[in-house]
C-alpha positions in Angstrom: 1.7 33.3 -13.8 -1.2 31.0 -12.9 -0.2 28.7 -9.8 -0.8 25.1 -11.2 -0.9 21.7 -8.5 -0.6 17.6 -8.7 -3.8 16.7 -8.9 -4.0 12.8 -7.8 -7.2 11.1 -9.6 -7.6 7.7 -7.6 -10.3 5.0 -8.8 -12.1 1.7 -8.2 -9.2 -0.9 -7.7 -7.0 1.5 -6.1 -5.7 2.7 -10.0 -4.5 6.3 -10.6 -4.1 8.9 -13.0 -1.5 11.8 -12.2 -2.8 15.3 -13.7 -1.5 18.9 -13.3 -4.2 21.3 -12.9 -4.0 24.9 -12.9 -5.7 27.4 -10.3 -8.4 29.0 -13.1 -9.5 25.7 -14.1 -11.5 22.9 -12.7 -10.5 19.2 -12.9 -12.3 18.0 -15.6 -11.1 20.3 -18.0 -7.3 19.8 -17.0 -8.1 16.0 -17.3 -9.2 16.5 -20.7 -6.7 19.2 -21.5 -4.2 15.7 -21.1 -5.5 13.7 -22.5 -7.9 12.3 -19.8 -12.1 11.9 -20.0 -13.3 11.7 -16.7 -17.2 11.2 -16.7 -18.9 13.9 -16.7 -22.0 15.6 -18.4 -23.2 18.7 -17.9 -20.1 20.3 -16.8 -22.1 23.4 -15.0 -22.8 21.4 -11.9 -26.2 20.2 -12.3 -26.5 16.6 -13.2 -23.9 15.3 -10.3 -21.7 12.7 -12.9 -18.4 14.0 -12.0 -19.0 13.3 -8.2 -16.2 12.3 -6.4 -14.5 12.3 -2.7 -11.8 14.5 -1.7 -9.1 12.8 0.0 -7.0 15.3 0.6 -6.0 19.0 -0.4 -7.9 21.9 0.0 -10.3 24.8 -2.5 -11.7 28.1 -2.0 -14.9 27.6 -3.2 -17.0 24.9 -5.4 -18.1 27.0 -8.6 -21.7 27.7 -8.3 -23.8 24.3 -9.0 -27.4 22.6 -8.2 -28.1 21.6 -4.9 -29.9 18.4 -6.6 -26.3 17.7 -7.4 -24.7 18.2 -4.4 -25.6 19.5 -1.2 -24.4 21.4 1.5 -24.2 18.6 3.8 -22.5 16.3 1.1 -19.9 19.1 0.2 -18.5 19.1 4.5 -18.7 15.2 4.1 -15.7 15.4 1.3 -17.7 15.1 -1.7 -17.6 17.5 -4.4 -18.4 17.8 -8.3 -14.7 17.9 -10.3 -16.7 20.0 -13.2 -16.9 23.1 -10.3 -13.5 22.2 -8.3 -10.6 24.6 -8.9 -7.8 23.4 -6.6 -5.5 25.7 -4.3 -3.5 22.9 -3.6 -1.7 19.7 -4.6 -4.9 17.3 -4.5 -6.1 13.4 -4.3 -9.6 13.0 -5.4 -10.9 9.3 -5.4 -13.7 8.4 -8.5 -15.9 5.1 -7.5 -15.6 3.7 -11.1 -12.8 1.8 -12.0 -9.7 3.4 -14.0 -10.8 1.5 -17.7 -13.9 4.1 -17.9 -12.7 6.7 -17.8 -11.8 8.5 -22.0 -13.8 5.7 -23.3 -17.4 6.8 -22.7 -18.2 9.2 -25.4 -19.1 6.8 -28.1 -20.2 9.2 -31.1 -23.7 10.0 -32.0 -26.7 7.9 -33.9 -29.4 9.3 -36.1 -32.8 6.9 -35.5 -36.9 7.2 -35.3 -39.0 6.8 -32.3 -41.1 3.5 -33.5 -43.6 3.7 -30.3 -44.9 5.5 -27.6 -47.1 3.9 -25.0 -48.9 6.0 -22.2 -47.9 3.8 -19.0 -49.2 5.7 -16.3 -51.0 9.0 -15.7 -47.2 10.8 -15.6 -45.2 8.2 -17.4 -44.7 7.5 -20.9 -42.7 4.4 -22.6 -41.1 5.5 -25.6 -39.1 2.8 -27.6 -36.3 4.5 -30.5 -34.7 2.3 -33.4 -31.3 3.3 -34.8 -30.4 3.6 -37.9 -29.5 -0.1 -39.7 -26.8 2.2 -41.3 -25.1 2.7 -38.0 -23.2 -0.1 -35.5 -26.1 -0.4 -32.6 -25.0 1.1 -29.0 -23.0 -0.8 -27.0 -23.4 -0.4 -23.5 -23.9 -1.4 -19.7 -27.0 -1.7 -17.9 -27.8 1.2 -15.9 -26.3 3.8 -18.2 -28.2 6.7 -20.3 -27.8 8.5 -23.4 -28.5 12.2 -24.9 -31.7 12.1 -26.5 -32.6 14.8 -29.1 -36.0 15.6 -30.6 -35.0 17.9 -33.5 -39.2 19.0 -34.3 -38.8 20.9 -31.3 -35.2 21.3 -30.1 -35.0 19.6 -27.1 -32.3 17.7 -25.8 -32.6 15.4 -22.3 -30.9 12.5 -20.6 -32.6 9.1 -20.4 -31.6 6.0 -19.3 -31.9 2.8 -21.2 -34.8 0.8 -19.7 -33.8 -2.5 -21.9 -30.7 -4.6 -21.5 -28.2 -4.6 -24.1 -28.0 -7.4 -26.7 -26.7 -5.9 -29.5 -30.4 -4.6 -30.7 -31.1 -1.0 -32.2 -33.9 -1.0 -30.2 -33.6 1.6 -26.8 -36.7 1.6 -24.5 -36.7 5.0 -22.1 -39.3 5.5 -19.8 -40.4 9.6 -19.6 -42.0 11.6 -17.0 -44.1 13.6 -18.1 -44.2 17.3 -17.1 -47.1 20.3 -17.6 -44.4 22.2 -18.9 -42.3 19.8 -20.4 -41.1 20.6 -23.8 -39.7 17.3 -24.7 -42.2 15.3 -22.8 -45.4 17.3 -23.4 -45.1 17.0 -27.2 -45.0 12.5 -26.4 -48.3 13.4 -24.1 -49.6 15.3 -27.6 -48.9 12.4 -29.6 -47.0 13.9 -32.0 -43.4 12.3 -31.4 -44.4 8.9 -33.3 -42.2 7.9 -36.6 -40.2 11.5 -36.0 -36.6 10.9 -36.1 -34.7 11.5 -32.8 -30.5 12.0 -32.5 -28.9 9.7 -30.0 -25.4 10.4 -28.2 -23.5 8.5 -25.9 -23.4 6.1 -23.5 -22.8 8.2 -20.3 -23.2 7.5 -16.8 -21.3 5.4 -14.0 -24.1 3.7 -12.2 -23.7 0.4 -13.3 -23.6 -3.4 -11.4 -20.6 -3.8 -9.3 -21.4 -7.4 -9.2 -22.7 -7.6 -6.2 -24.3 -10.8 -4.9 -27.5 -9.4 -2.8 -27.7 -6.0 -4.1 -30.9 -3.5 -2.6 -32.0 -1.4 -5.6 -34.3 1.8 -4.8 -36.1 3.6 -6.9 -38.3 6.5 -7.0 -40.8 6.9 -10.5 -39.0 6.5 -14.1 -36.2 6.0 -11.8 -36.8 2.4 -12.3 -35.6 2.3 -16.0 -31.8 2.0 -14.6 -32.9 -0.9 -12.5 -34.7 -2.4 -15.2 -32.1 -2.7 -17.2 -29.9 -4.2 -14.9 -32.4 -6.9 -13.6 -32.9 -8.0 -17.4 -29.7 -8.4 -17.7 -29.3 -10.4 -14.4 -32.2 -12.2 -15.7 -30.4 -13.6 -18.6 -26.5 -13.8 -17.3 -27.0 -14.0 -13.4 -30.5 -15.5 -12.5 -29.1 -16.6 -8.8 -28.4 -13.4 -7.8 -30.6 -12.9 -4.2 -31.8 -9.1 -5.2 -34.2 -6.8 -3.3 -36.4 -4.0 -5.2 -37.9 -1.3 -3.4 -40.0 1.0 -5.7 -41.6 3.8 -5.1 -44.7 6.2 -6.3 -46.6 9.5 -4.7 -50.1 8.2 -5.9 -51.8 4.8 -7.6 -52.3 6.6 -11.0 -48.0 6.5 -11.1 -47.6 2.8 -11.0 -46.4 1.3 -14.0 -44.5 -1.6 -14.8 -46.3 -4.3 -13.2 -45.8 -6.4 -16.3 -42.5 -6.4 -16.4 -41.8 -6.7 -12.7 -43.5 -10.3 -12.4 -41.9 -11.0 -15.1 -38.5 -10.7 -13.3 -40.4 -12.6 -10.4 -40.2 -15.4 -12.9 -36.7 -15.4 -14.1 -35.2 -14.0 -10.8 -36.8 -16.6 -8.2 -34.8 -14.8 -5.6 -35.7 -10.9 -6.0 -37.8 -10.0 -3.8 -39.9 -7.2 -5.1 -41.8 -3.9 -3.0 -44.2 -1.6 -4.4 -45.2 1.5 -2.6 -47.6 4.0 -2.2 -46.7 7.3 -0.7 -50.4 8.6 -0.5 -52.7 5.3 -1.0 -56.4 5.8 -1.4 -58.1 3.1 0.6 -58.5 0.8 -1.9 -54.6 -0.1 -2.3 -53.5 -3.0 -0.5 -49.9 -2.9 -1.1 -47.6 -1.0 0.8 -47.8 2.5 1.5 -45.1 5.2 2.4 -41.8 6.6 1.3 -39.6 4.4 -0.1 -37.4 5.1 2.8 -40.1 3.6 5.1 -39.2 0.1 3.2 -35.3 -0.3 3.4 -35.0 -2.3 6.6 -33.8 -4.0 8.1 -30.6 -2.1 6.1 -27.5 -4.5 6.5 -24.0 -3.0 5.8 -22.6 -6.3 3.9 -25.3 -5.3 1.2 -25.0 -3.1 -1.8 -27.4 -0.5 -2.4 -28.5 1.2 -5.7 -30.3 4.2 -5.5 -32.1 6.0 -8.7 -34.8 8.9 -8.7 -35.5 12.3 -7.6 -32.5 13.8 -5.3 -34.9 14.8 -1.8 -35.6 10.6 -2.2 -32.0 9.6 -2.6 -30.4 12.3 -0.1 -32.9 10.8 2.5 -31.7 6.9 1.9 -28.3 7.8 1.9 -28.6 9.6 5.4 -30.5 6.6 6.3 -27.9 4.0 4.9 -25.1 5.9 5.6 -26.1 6.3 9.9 -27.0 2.8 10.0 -23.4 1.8 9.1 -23.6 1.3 4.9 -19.9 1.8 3.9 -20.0 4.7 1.4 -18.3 2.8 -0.9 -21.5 0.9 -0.6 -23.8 3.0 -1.8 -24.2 4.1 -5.3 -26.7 7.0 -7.1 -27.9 8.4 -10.0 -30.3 11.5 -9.4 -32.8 12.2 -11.9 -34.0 15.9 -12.5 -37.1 17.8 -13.4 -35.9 19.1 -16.4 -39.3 21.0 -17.8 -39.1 23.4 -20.6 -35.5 24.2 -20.1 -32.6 22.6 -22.3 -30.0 21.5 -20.6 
């Protein structure tokens, strides 16, 4: 007989969900098994939703996962991915999203078209997908992403809205594109305009906390989370005292320029850094990693970090030594995806 242990499930607000999970099965699927849906995405350890921090209790071994979605170093620091967790004993694993998201983010699918595509940068494409009038539009928070399928050529990827929500059926993504990219390379062919795309979700926990000064970093079409949420503190919260730092390897990357002075405009106190990480000598701006622009880093301050995982493993180590609370610090890693489906 298979051993089974209390698994303790402890989120935002110090609310908790008591679960029974058996030794041949990982946490998500004997959350779900009652009755719970605990985010999560991929469930084969690559995309790093169904991070959480193990309080206490103890496993063999994680199931094997990405080291994009959780390192090494991460993994002796308590954190581990529920989707690869089998327990081998009684358990307390702390989620930081509150208790109310958690069976409520799978919020069926929607057929649409992609209405346009605009070439922003040399590796980034804006793509803009309508919904079906047939269908209730999306409802969602800032900073969250949906499943986007193009059914001409089978491809299937996450993206995250770059638009706030206000009831439209309009969702803006912003797309790297890749050489071998089988989703992206057939937008950089021009062929994705007026085809119809499926749309599922919303998924994804990093969202505002509410946060009075909060420090947003972001590394390429990382920014489209951040968008989102500055438009929407644009229009509900225009006080807020926010700092951007945003990030690029060359001058060809930038985009957005547009849209960042015009969150100058409505958000009189965000104050706004572009960088360069290899500048020719005609840029003026700032130059470096990202991580060369979060100081001077101040533990009473939120931080938001989006992009590739080396960028974000590097700010937390960064945040994290210079005294940023964990609970302080909140992620969402965006992968190369290329020519494989997920």
């Amino acid at each position: 007989m298979t051993d089974e242990y209390k698994v303790a499930l402890t989120f935002e607000g110090a609310d908790r969900i008591d679960i029974a999970c058996r030794a041949d099965e990982d946490i998500i699927t004997a959350a779900l098994r009652q009755g719970h849906l605990l985010l999560s995405d991929c469930r084969e350890g690559s995309c790093a939703t169904c991070r959480g921090f193990l309080v206490d209790g103890d496993y063999d071994q994680l199931l094997p996962h990405s080291p994009h979605a959780l390192t090494d170093a991460e993994e002796e620091d308590g954190i581990v991915l529920a989707c690869r967790l089998r327990p081998s004993s009684d358990l307390v694993l702390d989620f930081d999203y509150p208790v109310d998201r958690v069976g409520r983010y799978e919020d069926g699918t929607r057929n649409g078209q992609i209405v346009a595509v605009d070439r922003v940068s040399d590796t980034v494409a804006r793509i803009t997908a309508r919904t079906n009038a047939a269908q209730d539009a999306f409802q969602w928070e800032p900073g969250q992403y949906l499943q986007v399928t193009l059914p001409a050529v089978g491809a299937t990827r996450a993206y995250s809205m770059a638009n706030a929500p206000d009831g439209t059926r309009a969702l803006e993504f912003l797309v790297k594109l890749l050489p071998d990219g089988r989703f992206s390379g057939h937008l950089a062919a021009g062929k994705a305009l007026g085809e119809p795309v499926r749309l599922r979700g919303p998924y994804g926990q990093f969202v505002f906390r509410g946060d009075p000064r909060p420090v947003f970093v972001a590394g390429g079409t990382g920014l489209a989370p951040v968008l989102a949420i500055l438009r929407s503190l644009a229009a509900t919260a225009p006080a807020t005292e926010a700092r951007l730092v945003f990030g690029v390897a060359r001058e060809s990357e930038l985009f957005a320029d547009d849209e960042l002075e015009s969150l100058r405009q409505k958000l009189p106190h965000l104050e706004v850094v572009v960088t360069v990480e290899c500048p020719t000598e005609s840029w003026f701006g700032a130059y470096g990693l990202v991580t060369d622009h979060l100081g001077p880093i101040d533990p009473s301050r939120t931080y938001y970090l989006c992009g590739p995982p080396a960028m974000i493993a590097a700010a937390e180590q960064l945040l994290l030594a210079a005294g940023v609370p964990r609970e302080r610090v909140h992620t969402e890693r965006f992968l190369e995806t290329g020519d494989q489906q997920p």
